[in-house]
C-alpha positions as CSV (number, residue, x, y, z in Angstrom):
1,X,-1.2,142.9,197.7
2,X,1.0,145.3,200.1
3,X,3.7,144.4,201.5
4,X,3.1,143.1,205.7
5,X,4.8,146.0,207.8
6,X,6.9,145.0,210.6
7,X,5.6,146.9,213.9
8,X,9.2,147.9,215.0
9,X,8.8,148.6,218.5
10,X,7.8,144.6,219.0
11,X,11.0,143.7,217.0
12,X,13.0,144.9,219.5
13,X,11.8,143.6,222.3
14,X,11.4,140.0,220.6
15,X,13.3,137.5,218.7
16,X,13.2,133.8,216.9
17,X,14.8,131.2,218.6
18,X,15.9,128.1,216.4
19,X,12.7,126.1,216.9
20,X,10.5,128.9,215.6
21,X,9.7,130.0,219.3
22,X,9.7,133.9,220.7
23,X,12.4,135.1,223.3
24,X,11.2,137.9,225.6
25,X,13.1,139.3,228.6
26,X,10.8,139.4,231.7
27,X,9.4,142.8,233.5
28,X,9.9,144.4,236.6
29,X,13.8,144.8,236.3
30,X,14.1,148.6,235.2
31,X,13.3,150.7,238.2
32,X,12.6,150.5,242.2
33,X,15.0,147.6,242.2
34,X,16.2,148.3,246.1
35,X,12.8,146.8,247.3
36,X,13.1,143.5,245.0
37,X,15.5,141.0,246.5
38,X,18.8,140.0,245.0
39,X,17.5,136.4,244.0
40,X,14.9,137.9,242.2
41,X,17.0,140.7,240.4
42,X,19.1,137.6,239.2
43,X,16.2,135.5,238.1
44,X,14.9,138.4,235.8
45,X,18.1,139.0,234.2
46,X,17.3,135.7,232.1
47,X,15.1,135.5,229.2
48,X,12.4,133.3,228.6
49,X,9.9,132.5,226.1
50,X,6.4,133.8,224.7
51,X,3.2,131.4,226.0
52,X,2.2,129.3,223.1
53,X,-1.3,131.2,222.9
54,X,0.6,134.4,222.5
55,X,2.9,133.1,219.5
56,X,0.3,134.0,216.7
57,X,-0.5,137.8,217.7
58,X,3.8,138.4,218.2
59,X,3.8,136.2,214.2
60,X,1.4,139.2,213.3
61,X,3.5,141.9,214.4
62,X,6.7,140.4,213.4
63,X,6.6,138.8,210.1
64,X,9.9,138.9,208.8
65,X,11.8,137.8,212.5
């Protein structure tokens, strides 16, 4: 049996929390940020987590997280 791969572009854009949940950092913060208003700019600073029905496919991609 081969060893599982870790796709390394979704290792750095996710990790494990304590419980065993994914952390992602929300979109729409990199460019055309004059537009967006400061309360939003400061909301998407935060991270949040992966939807539940997402958790398997980001398991699949990121074994050993």
């Amino acid at each position: 049996m081969p060893k599982i791969k870790t796709n390394r572009g979704a290792a750095k854009r996710f990790s494990k929390t304590g419980k065993g949940h994914f952390k992602r950092a929300h979109a729409y913060k990199s460019h055309i940020l004059t537009k967006k208003e400061s309360k939003r700019k400061r909301r998407l600073r935060h991270a949040t987590l992966v939807h539940k029905k997402d958790e398997h496919s980001i398991q699949r991609l990121v074994p050993h997280i």
